[in-house]
Each structure stands twice: as C-alpha cells, then as structure tokens.
N, C-alpha and C positions, 0 to 999 in steps of 0.2 A: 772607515769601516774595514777590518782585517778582512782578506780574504779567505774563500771554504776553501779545508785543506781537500787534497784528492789526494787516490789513492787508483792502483793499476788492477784491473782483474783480465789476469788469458782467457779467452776461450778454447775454447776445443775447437778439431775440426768441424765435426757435426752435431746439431741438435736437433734430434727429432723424435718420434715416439718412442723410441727405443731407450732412448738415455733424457730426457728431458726433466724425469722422475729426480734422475741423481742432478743433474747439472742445478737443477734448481736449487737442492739441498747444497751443495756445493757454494752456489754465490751468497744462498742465505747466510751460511756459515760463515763468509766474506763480508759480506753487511755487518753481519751483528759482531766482527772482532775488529769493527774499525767505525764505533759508533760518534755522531758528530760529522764524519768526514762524506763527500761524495765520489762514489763509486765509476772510474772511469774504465769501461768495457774496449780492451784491447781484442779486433775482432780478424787480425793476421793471421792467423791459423785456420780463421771458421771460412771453409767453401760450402755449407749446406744449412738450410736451416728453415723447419716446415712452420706448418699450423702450430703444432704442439711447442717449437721451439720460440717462438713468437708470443704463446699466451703465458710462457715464463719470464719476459720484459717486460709483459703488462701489468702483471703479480709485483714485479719489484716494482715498476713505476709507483701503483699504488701506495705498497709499502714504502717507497722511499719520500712519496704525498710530492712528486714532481717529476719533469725529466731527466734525464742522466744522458751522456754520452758514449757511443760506440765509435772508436776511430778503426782506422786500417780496414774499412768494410772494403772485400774485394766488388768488383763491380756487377757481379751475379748475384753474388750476396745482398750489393744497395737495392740492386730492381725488384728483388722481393719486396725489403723495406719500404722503396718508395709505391709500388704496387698495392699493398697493403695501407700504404696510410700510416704508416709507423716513424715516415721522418718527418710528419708534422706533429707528429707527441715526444717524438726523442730527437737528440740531438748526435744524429748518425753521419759520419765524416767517410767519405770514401776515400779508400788507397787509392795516391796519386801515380799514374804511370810514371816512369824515369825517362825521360829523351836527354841527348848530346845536342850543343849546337858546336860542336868542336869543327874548325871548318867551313860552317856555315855563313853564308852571306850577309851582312850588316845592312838595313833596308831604312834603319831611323834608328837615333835617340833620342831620347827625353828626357824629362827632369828624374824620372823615378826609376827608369830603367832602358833596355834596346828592346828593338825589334830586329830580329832574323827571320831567314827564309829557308825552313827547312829542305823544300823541294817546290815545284814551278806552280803547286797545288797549295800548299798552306806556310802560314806562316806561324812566329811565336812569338809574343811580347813579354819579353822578362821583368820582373819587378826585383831592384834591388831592395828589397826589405823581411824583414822580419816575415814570418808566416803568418804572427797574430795582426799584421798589416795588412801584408800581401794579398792571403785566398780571402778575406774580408772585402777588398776593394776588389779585385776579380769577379766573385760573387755578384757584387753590387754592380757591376758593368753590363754583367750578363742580362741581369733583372732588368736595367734600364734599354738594354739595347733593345730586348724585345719587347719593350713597350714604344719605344721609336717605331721598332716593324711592322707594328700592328697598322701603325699610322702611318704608313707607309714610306717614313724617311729609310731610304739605303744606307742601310746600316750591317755590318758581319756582327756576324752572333759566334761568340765565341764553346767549340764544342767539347773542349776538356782544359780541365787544370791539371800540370805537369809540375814537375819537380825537373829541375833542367843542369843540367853539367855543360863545362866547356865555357862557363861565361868569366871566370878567373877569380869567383867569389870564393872565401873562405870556408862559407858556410853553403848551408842547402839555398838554392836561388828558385824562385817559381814564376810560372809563366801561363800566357791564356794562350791558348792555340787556334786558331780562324783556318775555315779556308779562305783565299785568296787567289783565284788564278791569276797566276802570271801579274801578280800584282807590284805596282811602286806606288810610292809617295807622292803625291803633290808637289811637296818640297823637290823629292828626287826629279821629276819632272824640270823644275827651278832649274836644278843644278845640270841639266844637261842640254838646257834650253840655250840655240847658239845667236839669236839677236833679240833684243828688245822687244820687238813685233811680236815674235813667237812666246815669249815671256806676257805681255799684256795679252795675246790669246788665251793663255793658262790661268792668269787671275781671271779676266771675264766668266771661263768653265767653272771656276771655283768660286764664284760671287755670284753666279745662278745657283748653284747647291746652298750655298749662307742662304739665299731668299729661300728655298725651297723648302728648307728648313724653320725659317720663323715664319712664312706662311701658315704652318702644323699646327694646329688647335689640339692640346690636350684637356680632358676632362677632369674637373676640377679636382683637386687633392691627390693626383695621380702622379705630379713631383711635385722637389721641394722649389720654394721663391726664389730665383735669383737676385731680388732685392732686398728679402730678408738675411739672405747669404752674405750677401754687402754692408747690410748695415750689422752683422757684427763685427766684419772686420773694421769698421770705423771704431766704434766701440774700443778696438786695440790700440786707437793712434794717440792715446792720451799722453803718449809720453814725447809726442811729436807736436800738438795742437791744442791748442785752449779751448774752453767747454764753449765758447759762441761761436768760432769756427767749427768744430766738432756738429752744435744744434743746425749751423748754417750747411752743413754736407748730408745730415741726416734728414732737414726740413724739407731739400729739395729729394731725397731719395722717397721717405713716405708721400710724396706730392704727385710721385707717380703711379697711374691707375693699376690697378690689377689687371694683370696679363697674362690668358693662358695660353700663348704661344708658345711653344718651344726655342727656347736657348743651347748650342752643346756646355757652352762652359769652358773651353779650352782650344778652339776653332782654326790656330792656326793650321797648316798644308804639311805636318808630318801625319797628323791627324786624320787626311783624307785618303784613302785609299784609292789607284783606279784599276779595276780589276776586270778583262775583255770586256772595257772601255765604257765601262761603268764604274760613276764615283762613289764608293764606299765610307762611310764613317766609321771609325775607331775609336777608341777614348770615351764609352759613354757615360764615365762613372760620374763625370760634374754636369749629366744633363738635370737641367732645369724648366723654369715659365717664366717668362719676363718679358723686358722690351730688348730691340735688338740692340740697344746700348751696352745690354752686360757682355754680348758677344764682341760687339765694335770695340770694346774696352780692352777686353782679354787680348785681339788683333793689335793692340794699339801696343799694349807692351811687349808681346814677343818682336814685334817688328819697328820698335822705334828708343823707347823706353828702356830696354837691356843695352840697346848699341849706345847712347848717350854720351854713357862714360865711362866706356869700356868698346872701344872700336874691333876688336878681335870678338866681341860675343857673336857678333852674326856667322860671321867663318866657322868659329868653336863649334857652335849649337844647331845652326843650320846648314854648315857651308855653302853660306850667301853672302858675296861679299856684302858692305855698308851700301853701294851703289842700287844692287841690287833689290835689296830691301825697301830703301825707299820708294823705288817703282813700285814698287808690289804697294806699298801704302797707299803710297798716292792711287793707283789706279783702284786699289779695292772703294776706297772712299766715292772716286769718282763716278767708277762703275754700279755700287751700291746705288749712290744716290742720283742717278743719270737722269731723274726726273726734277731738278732745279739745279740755277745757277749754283754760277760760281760762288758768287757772295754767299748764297744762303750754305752751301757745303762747308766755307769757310768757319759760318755761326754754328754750324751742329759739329763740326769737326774741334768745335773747341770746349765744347759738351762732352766727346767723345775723351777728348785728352783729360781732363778735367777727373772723369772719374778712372782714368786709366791711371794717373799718375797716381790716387787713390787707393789702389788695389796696388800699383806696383810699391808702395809705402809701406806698405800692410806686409805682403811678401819680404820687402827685405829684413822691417826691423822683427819679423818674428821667426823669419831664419835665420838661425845663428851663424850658416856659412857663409851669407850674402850678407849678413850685416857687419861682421868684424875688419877691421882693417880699414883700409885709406879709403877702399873702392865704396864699400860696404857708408864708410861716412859722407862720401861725398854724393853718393845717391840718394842719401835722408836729405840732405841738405837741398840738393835740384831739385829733388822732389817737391818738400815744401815750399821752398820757392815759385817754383810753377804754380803748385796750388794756390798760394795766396795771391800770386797775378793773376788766375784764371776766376777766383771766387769775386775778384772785383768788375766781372764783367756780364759773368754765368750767373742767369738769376734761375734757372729749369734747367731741367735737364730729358724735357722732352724732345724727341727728333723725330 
C-alpha cells in the first residue's frame, strides 16, 4: 500500500478571536490546493491559542473526515491541547527541549543506547535510533512504567523526551529523562564490589526485587504475553530447525498456563536503578505477564550465553569480568530458587537454558550485526546444539 503523501502548514504565532476568521480561511485554502494529501500543522511559531482557535482544528478535522497532525507544539501550547481533550482526537507532538550531555557522566550502556548523569538529581537514557523508533519506544516505557506504579513495583517514570547533543551521533539522538537521586546501576554496584561476599550481597538485593516483581498480579489485558512474545520468535528459527523440533519448542511453550504476573522482559542489573537506597526499574518498554522463566531466560543470556563464545562480551558490555558473571548466575539461580535442592535447581535451571538459548537464537540470526561473521556462525551453531541436547531431556518447561 503506497503511502499518504503530506504536506507542511506554519502556523502563526496566535490564534484567537481576533484572527481565527482569517486563519481558517487560510488553512482551507491550504487544504483545497493540496487535494489527496494530509495536512501536517507545523505549530513552532504558535505560543497562543484560545477556544476560538481550537474550534478551527475541529472544523478541519471534520473536513479532513480524521485526525491530522500538529508537531513543534511548544509546551504551554500542548497543556491547552491536552487540557481540552484535543490530543486524544489529533495527533499533537510537543517541541522536544535540547540538553548537552557533553561532559557528563556515563552510568550504563545498552544494546540501544547510554545512560548519563546529568547532575546528582537526574538522569538520561539516550536512544541510538531514528526518531520514528526512538520517541515511539520512550512513549511506550512511560505508559508501561506507570502501570508498574500503579502496582506498586518501583519503578522511575520518565518526565520529559529530550533531543540530546554531545553523544557523538551524526544525526539528532533522543533521550528519556528520570529523576534519579544520587543514583547507580546494579551493575555499577558489580563493578565496584571489592570481594565475592559483597558481590553475592548485591545479587541477594537484586533477587528480592526479581521476586517482588513476579509476585505483581496485573489485570487481565493490561500487557502484552511474554509467551506469545516467544512463540513468535520461534516462528523465526526456521531456517535453523525443522518443523517437529519447531512443534516440540512451541508444544511445551503453549503448555504453559496463563499468567498474569508480571515479567520486566530485559531484567539484567544495568536495568536496576538504586537511588537513596531504593531499587528502581528502568527499561519498562519489554514489560509483560508470564512465568518467571521469560525473566530467568533473558538473565540466562546476558549473563552466560553472550560470554560463551566471545569471552571479552562481559568486560565490553558489562564490565564484569567472565569470573564475575558466573557468580552472579550461579547465585541468582540459587538464591531465586532457595526453596529446593540442589538436584531440583539443576532440572529447572536446564529449563531455564533451554529457552534461553532459544531467544538468544532468535536475537542473533535476526540481527544482522550479531549474525555475520565467524562469531555471528558459531553462535547459531552452539546454539543449536545446545538445543537439541537439552530438548532430549526437557519435556516442560514449568519451574
């Protein structure tokens, strides 16, 4: 399907009784000489705009028989909008403010982008992406985070999207802004953690938040399945797996009951914020409902699964050494599951690999930067392998 062409209309500064008359006549005459196309209302100039200026959007709505878009609303201009009720009929974009992180502190990165620390009060998470990516997925964080809140997981809500300088991208880079007192990572925690002892203290704090979290009961339809999230990616592995292995990973995945527990989706410790000595979640744009396997999963590959076969990933990515990392495995498993032996940790912990190595399958052959090359083959290759020695023994994947 071709897409609808657009086309730009300025505003003025103000619209209100005085001139509404003419502005009107104005965009009509812009409507009707650009018939076919949708009208996108560049709203950079407008700081004012009443009752009267407002029932001239609703007029073109009408006439245009839908929404339209107003971008560059400055933010006096949006609170009218959203005041009134007009950014759930139109599709109104606010001027993003501009910050620097030129300078600024590096606190985490991730697959998509950093985190900085503007000052000892907030922080910034940049997204290396496009904007038609970027405020899309921001958006959707925000959404999710405060429905985390609601239910009480600590979580930061993020309270503006920025347009951000200083991060050495070519183009415009955008970012979510938190406050954060005086906050670090988890991870960063990791990395400055000076024995073993003090390091399985920090997994323990961060395996009460995991439970605390899939304790959360949300209300049905209120996210999406992290097991139907899964079974598309299986979906993708056909060009890795024959269709009875394929029915044998999806058979055990629908086998599992509906769960409206809460999953983050992404749960490693760059992820958790601790902020005057409260652990904060970040990242909430992959929360989901499942079992806590899709979490254990996601754990299982940042922390095992990347290092495999490539022993500098954990330094790269986390700066943890490989040593490191495995402690942290090992004790999240253990400490998770501290209500049964050994032996039984061992049968769910090959549960847990089982669909981890699944998901990490999925991730590389459908990234093209993780699947090219030596590294890129030889982790389709363990992968599979793994799999096919673990489906001869994994008949569920209940834990």
């Amino acid at each position: 399907m071709a897409e609808t062409s657009t086309y730009v209309i300025p505003l003025p500064e103000r619209i209100d009784s005085g001139n509404a008359m003419e502005v009107e006549q104005k965009l009509n005459d812009e409507v009707s000489a650009h018939p076919g196309e949708v009208p996108v209302f560049d709203a950079g100039n407008l700081n004012y705009i009443s009752s009267a200026g407002l029932r001239v959007f609703m007029k073109l709505r009408k006439r245009l028989q839908g929404p339209f878009t107003v971008t560059e609303v400055a933010p006096e201009v949006y609170d009218i909008f959203e005041t009134t009720g007009f950014t759930e009929l139109l599709s109104v974009k606010k001027r993003l403010r501009r910050i620097s992180v030129e300078g600024c502190e590096i606190i985490g990165r991730g697959f998509y982008g950093t985190v900085y620390r503007l000052d000892p009060d907030t922080i910034v998470k940049t997204y290396s992406l496009e904007a038609s990516e970027a405020i899309p997925m921001i958006e959707n964080e925000k959404k999710m985070a405060k429905k985390a809140f609601l239910k009480g997981i600590p979580t930061a809500i993020s309270f503006d999207i920025v347009k951000v300088d200083g991060t050495g991208s070519e183009g415009d880079t955008y970012g979510s802004v938190f406050e954060l007192l005086k906050a670090k990572s988890f991870n960063n925690r990791m990395e400055e953690a000076a024995s073993d002892g003090e390091k399985e203290g920090i997994v323990k704090e961060y395996v009460e938040l995991v439970k605390q979290v899939h304790d959360t009961l949300m209300d049905p339809g209120t996210l999406p399945s992290a097991r139907d999230r899964l079974l598309e990616r299986v979906k993708g592995l056909t060009e890795v797996f024959d269709p009875e292995q394929i029915e044998k990973i999806t058979g055990m995945l629908n086998a599992l009951p509906e769960d409206l527990h809460v999953v983050h989706g992404d749960f490693h410790m760059k992820n958790v914020m601790l902020s005057e000595g409260e652990p904060m979640l970040i990242d909430m744009d992959t929360l989901a409902t499942g079992q806590p396997i899709f979490d254990l999963q996601g754990l299982f590959i940042t922390y095992q699964a990347f290092e495999e076969d490539d022993e500098n990933n954990s330094m790269d990515f986390l700066g943890l050494s490989n040593d490191t990392v495995d402690l942290m495995w090992r004790k999240i498993i253990e400490y998770y599951f501290d209500d049964v032996g050994a032996e039984a940790r061992k049968k769910i912990e090959e549960k847990i690999r089982l669909l981890g190595y699944v998901s990490f399958l999925y991730f590389v052959v459908s990234t093209p930067d993780l699947k090219k090359g030596e590294l890129g083959e030889k982790r389709i290759r363990h992968s599979v392998e793994h799999i096919e020695k673990l489906l001869e023994t994994v008949t569920d994947l209940t834990i």
